[in-house]
N, CA, C and O of each residue as an XYZ file, in Angstrom:
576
protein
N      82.994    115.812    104.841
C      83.582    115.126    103.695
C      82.900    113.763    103.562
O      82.893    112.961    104.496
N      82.354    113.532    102.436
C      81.519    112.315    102.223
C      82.637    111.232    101.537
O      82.005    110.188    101.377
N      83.448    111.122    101.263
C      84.931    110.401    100.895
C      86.219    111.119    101.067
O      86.436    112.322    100.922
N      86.851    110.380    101.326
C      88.283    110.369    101.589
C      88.857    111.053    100.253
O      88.220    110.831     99.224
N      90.275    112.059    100.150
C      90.688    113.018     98.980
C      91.730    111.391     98.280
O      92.425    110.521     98.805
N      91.335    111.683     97.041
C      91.728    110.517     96.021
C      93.643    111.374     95.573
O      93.837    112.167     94.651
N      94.248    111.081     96.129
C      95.411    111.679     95.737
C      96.660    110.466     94.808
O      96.780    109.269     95.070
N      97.377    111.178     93.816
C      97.733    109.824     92.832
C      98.996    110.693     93.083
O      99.211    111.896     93.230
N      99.766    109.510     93.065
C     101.635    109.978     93.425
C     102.483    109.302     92.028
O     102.801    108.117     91.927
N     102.747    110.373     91.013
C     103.441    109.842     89.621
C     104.754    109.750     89.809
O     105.306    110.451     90.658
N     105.592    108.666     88.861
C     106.438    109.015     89.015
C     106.984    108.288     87.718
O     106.221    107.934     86.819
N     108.516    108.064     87.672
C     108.591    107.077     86.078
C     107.942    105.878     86.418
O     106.728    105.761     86.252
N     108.790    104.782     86.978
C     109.324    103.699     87.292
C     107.906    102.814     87.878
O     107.223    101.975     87.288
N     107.773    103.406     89.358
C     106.429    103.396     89.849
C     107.062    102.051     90.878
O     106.299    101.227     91.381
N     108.333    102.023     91.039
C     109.010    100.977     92.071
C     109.256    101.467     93.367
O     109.185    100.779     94.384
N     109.610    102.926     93.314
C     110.385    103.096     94.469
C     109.344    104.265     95.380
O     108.285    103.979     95.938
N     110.003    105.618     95.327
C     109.650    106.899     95.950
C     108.051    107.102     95.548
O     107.403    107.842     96.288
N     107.347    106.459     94.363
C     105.710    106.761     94.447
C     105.165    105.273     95.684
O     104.226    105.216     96.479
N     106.226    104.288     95.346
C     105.417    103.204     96.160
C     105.261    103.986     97.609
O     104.150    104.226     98.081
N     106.346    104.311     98.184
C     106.648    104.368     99.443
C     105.761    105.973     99.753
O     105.557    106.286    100.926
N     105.496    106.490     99.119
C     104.748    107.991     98.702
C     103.192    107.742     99.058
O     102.336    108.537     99.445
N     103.116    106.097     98.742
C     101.344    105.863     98.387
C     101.252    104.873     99.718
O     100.089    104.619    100.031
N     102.562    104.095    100.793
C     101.817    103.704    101.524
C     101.893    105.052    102.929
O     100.904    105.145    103.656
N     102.762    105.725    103.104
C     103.010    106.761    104.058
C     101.543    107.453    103.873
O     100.770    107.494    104.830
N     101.231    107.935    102.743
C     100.064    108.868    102.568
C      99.497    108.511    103.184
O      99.190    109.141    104.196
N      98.827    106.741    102.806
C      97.594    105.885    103.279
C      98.175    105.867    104.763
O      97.603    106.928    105.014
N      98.752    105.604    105.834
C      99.314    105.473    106.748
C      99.156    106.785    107.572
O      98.747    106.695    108.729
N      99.472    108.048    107.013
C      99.803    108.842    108.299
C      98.813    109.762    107.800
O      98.767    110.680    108.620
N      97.824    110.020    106.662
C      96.218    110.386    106.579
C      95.384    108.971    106.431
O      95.310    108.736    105.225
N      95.039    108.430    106.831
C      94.808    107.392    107.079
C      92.743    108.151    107.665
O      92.290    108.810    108.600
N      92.081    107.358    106.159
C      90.485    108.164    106.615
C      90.500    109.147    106.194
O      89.371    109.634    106.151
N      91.563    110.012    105.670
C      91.533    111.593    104.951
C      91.502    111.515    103.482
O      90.820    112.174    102.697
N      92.628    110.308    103.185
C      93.246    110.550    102.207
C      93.045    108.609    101.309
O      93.375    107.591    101.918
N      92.606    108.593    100.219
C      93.664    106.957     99.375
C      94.312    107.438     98.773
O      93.888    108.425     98.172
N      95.465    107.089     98.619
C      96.995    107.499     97.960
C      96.789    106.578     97.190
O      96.226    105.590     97.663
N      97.233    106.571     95.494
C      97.159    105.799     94.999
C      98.767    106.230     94.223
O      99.236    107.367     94.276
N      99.346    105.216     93.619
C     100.684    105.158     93.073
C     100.656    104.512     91.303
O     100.111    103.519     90.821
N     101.670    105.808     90.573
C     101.261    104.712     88.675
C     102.911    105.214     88.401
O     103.698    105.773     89.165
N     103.011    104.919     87.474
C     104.540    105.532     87.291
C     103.955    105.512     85.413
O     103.075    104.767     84.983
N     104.592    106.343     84.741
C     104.695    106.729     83.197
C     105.364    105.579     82.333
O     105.112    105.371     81.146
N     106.538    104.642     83.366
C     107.114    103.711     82.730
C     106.946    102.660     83.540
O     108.143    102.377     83.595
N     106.393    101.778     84.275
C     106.598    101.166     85.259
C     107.582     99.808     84.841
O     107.819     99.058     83.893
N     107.997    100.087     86.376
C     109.640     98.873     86.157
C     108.506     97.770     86.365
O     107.297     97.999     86.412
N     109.263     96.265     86.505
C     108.782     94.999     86.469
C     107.970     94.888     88.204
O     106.975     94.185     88.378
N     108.514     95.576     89.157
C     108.534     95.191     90.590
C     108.997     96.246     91.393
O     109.614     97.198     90.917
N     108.696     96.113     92.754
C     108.918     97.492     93.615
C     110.507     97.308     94.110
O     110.803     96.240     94.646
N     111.238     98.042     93.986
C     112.613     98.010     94.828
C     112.574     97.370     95.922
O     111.744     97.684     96.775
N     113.527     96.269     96.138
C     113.326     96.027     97.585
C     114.110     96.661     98.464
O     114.107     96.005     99.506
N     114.817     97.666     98.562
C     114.940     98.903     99.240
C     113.942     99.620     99.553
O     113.864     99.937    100.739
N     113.099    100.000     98.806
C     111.726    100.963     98.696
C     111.140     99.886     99.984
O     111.101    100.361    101.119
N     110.568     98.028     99.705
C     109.923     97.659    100.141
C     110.922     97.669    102.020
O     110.324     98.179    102.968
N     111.925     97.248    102.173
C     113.072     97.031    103.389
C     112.673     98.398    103.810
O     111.954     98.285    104.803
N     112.858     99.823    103.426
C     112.455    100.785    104.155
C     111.328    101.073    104.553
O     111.238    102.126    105.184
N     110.225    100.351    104.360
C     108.464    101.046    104.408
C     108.431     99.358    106.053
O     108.284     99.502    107.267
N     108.554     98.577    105.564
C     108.743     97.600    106.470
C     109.575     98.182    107.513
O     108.976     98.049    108.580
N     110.797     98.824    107.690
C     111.524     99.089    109.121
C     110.667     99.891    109.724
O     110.337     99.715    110.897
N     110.237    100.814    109.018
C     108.770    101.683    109.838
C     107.407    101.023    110.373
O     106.353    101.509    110.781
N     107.966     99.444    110.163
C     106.542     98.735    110.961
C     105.384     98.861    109.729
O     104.269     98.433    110.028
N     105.579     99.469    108.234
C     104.722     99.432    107.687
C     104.540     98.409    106.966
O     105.370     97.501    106.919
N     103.180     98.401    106.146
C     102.298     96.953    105.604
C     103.027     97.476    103.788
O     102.960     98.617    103.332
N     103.469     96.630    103.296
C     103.870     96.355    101.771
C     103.128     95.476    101.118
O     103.672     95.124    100.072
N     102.031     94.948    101.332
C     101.301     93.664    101.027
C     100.463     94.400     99.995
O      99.851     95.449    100.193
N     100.525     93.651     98.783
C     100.117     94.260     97.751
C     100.404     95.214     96.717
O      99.708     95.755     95.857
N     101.835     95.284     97.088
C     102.250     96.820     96.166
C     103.079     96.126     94.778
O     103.840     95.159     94.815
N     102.627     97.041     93.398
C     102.960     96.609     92.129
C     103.114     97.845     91.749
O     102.454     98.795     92.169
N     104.223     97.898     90.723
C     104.033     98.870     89.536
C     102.505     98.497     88.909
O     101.808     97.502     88.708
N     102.453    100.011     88.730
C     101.224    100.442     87.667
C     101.305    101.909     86.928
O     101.622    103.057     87.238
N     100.905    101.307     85.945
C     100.519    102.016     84.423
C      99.849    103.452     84.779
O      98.904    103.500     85.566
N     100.282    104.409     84.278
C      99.232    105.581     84.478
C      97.725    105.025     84.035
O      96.662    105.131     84.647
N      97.994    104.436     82.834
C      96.377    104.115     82.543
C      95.292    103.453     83.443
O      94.076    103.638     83.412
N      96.130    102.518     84.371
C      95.698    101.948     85.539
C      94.945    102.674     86.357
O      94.287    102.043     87.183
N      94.835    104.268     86.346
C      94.260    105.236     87.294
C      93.841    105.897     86.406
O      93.745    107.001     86.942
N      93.438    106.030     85.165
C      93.203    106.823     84.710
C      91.692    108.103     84.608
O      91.593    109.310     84.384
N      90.511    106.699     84.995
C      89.480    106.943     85.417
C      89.130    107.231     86.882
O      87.948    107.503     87.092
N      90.075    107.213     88.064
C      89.920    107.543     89.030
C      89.586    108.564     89.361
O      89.822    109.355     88.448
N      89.035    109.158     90.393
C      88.284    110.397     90.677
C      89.068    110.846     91.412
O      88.877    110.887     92.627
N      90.673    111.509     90.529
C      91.656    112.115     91.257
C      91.233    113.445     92.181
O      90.414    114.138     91.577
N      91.484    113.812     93.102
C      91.878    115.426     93.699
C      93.116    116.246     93.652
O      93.295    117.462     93.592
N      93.862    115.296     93.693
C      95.115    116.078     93.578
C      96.487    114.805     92.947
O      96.607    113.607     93.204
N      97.101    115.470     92.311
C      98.339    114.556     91.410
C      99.715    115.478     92.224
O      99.710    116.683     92.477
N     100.958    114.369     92.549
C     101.916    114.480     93.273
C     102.964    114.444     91.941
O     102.317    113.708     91.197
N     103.647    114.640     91.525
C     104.640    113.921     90.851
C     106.161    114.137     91.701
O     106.548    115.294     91.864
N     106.733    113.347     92.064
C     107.888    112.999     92.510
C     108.840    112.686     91.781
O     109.434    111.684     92.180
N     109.356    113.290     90.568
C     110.511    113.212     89.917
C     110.118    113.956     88.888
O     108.912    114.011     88.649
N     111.149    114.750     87.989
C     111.371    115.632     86.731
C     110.482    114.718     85.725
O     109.296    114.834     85.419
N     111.304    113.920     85.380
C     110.712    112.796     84.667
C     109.086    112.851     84.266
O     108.509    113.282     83.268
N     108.683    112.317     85.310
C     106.925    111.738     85.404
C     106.779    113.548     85.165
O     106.301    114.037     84.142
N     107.132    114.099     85.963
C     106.357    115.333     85.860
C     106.137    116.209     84.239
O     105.068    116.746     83.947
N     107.097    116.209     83.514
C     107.082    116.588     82.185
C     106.222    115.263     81.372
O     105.552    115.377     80.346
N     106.396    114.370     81.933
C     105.413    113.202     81.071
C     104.207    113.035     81.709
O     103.800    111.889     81.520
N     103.213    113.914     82.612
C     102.302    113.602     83.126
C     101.169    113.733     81.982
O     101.237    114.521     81.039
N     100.282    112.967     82.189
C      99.419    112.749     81.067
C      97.843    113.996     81.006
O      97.979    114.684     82.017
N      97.379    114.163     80.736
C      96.016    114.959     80.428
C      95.076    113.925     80.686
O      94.766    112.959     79.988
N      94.643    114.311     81.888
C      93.627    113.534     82.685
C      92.129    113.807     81.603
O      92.076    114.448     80.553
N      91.094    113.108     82.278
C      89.711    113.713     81.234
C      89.167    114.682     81.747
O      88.359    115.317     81.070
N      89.542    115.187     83.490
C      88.978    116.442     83.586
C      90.635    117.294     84.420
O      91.535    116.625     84.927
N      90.629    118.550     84.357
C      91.292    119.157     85.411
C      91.888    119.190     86.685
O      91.198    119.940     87.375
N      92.744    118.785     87.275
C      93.055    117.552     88.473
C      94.513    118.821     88.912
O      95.577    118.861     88.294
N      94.195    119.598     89.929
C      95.458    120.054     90.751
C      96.527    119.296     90.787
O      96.274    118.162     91.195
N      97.914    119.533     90.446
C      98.731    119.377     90.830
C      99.864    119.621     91.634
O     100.076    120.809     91.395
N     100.873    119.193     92.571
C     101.937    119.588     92.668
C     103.254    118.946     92.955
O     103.326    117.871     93.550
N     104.423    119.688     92.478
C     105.494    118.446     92.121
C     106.580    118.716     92.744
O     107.200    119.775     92.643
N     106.904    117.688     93.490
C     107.929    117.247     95.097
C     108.814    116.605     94.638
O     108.535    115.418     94.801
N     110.450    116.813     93.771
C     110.956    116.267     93.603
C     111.940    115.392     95.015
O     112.308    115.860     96.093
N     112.130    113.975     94.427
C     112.894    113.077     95.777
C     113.923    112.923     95.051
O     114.049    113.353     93.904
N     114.836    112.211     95.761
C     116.322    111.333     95.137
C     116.058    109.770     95.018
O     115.400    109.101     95.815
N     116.520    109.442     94.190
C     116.164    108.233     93.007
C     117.263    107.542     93.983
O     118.408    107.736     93.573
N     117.162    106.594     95.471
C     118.174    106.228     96.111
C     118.515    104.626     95.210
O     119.207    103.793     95.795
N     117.920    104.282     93.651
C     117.782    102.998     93.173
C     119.540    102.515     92.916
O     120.184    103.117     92.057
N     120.126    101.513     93.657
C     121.275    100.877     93.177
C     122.428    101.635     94.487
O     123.656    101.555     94.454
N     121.537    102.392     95.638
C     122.444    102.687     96.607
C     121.986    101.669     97.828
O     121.283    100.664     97.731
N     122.469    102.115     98.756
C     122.555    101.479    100.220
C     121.406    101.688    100.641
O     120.860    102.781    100.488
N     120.596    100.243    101.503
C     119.098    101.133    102.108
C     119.462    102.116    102.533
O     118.655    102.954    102.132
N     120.652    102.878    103.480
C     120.546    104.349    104.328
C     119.996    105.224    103.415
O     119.366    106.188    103.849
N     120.107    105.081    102.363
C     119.252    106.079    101.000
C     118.097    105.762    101.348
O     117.441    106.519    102.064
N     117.616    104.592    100.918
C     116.200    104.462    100.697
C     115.123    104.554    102.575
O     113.940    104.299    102.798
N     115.972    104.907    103.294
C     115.457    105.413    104.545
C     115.279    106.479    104.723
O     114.318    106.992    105.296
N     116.442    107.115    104.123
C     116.494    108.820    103.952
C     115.304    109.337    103.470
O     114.386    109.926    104.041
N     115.572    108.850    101.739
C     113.757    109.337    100.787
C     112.965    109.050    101.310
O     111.903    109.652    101.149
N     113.073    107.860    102.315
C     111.785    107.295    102.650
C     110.949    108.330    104.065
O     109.746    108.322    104.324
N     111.500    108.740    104.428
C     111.559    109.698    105.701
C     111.703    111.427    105.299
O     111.177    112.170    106.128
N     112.276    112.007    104.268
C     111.918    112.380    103.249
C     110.600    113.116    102.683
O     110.176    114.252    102.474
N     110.287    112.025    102.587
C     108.698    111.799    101.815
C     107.769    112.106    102.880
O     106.826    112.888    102.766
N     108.125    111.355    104.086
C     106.878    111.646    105.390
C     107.266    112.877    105.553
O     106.268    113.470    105.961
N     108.444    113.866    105.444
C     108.024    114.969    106.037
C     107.844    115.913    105.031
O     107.110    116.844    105.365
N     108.283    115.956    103.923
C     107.711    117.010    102.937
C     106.535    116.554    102.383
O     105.642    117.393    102.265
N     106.311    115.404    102.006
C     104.965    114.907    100.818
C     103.826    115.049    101.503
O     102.778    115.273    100.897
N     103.873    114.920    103.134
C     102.585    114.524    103.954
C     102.360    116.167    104.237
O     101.347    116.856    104.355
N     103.311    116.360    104.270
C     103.199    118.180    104.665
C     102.448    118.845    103.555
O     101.633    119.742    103.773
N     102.711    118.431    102.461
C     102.478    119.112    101.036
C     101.469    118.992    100.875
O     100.903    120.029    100.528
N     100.744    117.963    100.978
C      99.278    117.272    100.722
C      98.266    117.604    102.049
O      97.059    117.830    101.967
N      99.032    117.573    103.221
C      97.991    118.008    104.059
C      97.641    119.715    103.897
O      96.440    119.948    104.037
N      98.204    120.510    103.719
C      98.945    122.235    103.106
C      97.275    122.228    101.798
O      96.119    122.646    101.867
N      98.254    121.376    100.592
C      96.911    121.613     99.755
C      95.562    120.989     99.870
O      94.779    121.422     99.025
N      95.183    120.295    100.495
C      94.146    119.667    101.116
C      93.596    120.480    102.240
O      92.466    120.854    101.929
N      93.848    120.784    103.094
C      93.270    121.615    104.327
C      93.203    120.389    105.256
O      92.167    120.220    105.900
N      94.264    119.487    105.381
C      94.243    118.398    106.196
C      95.262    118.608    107.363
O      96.169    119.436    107.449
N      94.869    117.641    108.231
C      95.807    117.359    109.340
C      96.529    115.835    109.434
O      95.879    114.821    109.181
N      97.811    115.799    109.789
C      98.259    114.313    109.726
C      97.874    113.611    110.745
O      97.821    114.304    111.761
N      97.505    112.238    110.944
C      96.895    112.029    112.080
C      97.757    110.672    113.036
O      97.618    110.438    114.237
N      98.603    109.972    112.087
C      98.858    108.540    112.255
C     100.368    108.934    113.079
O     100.346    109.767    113.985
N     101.437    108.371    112.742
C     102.739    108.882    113.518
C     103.571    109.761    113.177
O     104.781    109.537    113.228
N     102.960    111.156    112.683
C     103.813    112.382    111.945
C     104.425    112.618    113.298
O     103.984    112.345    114.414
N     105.734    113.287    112.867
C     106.165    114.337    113.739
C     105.510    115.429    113.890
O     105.928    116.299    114.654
């Protein structure tokens, strides 16, 4: 493999379950994979639930924003995630043909972090599973 698989995690909002979707990816394929994160509507800022749960896992949040599908639009996707009904019926028509597949989570926005630990944990074991499955990858960083 001469680059790492360009994988984009949609979702509405682009605050919560794609943030935490795009640093786990980068994190536990880490050299396999850049996870990149856009949402169809993006809110103003990332949940700070989303951000409080990716941090208790010792993970890095430095740098994370909502972004625009258009924001990725030219990227040299491999594979598109969508993580909610939503994004997924509003996913856009890329300029070429781009695999998809769609992992719905629970929207833990306006509950208790124990939610946003849940999705967040969640996500590492179905999304990383899903992507390593259609990829022909192995997880390498702290999967179970």
């Amino acid at each position: 493999m001469t680059r790492p698989y360009t994988v984009l995690v949609l979702c509405t909002g682009n605050s919560c379950r794609s943030q935490m979707a795009e640093v786990l990816l980068n994190h536990e394929l880490a050299g396999q994979v850049r996870a990149l994160s856009a949402g169809t509507h993006p809110q103003p800022r990332v949940a700070d639930g989303a951000v409080a749960a990716l941090k208790a896992a010792g993970l890095t949040t430095d740098g994370l924003y909502p972004k625009d599908i258009d924001a990725v639009m030219n990227e040299d996707i491999d594979l598109v995630v969508t993580v909610c009904d939503n994004a997924r019926e509003a996913c856009p028509v890329f300029p070429k043909p781009i695999p998809a597949i769609h992992l719905p989570f629970h929207d833990p926005h306006g509950e208790p972090i124990e939610s946003f630990l849940a999705v967040r944990d969640d996500i590492r074991t179905r999304l990383v599973a899903a992507v390593c499955e259609r990829l022909g990858l192995r997880a390498v960083a702290g999967s179970k």
